[in-house]
N, C-alpha and C positions, 0 to 999 in steps of 0.2 A: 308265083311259087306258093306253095301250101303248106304250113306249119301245123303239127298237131304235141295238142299237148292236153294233159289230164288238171281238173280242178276240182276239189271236192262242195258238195252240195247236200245240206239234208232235205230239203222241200224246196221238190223241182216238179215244173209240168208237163217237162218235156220226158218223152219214155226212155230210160236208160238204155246204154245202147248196148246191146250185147256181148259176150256176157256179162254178167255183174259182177265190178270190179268193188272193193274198198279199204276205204285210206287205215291207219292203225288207227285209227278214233271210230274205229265201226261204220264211216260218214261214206255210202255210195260217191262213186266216184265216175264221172262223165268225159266223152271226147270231146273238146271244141276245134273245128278246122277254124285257121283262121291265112288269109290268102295275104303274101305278105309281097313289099314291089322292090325292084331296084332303084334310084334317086331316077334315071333317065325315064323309069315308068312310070314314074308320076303324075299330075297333071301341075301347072304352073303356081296355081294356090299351095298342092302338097308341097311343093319340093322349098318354096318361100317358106313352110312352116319347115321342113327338115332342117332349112339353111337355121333360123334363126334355134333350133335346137342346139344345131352346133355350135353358133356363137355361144350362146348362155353355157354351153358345155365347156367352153375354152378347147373346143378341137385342135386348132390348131397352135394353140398358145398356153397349153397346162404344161408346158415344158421351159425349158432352157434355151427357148430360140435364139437370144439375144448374146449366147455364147461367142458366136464365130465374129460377130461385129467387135463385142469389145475386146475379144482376146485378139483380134485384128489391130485395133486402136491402141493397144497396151504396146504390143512390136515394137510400134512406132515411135523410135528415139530420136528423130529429127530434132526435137525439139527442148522435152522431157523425159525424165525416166520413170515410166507410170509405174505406179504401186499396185494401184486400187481402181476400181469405176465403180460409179454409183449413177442408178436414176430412178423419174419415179415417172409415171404416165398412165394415160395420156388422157389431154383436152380438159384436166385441172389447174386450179391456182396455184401458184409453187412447183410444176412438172417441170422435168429438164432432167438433164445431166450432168457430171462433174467425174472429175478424178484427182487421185492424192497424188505426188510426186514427191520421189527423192532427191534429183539433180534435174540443174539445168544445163542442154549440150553447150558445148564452149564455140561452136561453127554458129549455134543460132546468137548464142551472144553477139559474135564476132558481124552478123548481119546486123545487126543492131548498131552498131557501133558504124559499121559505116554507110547506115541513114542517118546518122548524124551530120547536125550542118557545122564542119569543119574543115579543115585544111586537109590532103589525104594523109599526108607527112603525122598530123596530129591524132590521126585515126590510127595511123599502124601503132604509133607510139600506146594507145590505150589497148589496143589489141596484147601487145607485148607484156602490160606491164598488170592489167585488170586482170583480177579473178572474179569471177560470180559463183555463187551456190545459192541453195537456196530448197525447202520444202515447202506442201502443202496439205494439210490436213483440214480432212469436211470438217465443217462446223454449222452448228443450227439444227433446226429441225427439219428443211428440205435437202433436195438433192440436185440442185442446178447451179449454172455457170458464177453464182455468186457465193454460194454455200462452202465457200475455202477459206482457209486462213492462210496468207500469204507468209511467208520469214523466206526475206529474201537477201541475200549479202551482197557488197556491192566494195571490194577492197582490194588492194595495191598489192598485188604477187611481186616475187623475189625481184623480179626484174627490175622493178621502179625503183630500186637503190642506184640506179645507173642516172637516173635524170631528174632533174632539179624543179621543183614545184611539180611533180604529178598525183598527188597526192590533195594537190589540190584543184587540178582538171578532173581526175576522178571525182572528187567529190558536187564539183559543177555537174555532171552531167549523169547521177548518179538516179536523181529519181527520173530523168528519163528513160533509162534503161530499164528499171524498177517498172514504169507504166506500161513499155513495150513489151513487156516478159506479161504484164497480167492480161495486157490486151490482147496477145497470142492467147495465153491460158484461157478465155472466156471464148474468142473465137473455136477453139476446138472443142469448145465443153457444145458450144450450140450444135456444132454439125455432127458430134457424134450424136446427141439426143434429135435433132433430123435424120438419121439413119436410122435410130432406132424406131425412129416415129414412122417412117415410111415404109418398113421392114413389118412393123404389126399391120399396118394398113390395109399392105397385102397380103399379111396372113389372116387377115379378117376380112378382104374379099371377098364377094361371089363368089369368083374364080378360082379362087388358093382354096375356100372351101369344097367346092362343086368336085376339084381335083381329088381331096383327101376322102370325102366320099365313097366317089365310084375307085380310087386306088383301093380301099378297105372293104368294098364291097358289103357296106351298111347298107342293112334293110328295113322298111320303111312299111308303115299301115296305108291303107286308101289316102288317108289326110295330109300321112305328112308322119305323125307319130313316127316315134323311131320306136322301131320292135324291139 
């Protein structure tokens, strides 16, 4: 395809090309054709240098890609009641992910409790009588599965007025529960930051590139240059 456009020139050796045109600076003014290609009409060197335009351009990643994952991730109250995400990446010291919470679900506690190694009779009895809550807010200066400050509560709801020393089983098996709520928290801080890591990956592909290209119908000099 051929593109034409005007540029000004005061001392040129080539002959103006008819008629004479000029800029408001009085400066003659010339045509340059200049033949521009599609990515597919490339040749394998051009289209390597197109690609690597685009990356430096952040084609496909000058946006909010990361939107739909962690507003996906936030949904998810299985477990927590997400506030916030936070991440930072990728293939630095300190990268990952993290998110704040308000509550912890009372069904995940309640799995916790009975991975406990106890009697089942003793298990229902902490189910009945335990309450958990608990937040987490980033702290520090990264954004990964460590970067939280945990407050997490671990205390005898109404019901334990019914049974005699629970109060003090709670409190036995209290910072295990306490470990198992951070150790969930740090497992989901990693696989969301693996999503999002494999989510840029392939939008820094070849292939996610080569797509947004020819989709946008950028076009391209001999080399590779983006017109």
């Amino acid at each position: 395809m051929l593109h034409t456009f005007t540029s000004s020139n005061i001392n040129h050796s080539h002959k103006p090309v008819q008629p004479q045109h000029f800029n408001k600076d009085g400066n003659k003014m010339r045509t340059i054709r200049t033949k521009v290609y599609q990515f597919n009409e490339l040749t394998e060197t051009a289209q390597q240098k197109a690609i690597e335009w685009a990356l430096n351009a952040g084609l496909n990643t000058d946006y909010e890609w990361y939107d739909e994952i962690t507003g996906n991730f936030k949904e998810n109250e299985d477990y927590f009641t997400i506030t916030n995400t936070y991440f930072s990446g990728f293939y630095s010291q300190g990268d990952g992910a993290m998110f704040e919470y308000s509550g912890i679900n009372k069904t995940f506690v309640d799995t916790i409790i009975d991975s406990l190694k106890l009697p089942n009779w003793k298990k229902e009895v902490l189910k009945h009588c335990i309450y958990v809550s608990g937040n987490g807010k980033q702290s520090g200066h990264y954004y990964h599965h460590k970067s939280v400050s945990h407050n997490i509560y671990v205390e005898a709801d109404n019901g334990a007025q019914n049974y005699s020393n629970i109060e003090a089983l709670i409190e036995l098996y209290t910072s295990e529960i306490e470990a198992a709520i951070i150790e969930k928290y740090e497992d989901m801080a990693k696989e969301l930051y693996k999503s999002l890591e494999k989510e840029y990956d392939y939008l820094c592909s070849k292939e996610a590139i080569e797509e947004t290209i020819l989709a946008n119908e950028y076009e391209f000099k001999a080399d590779g240059t983006r017109f």
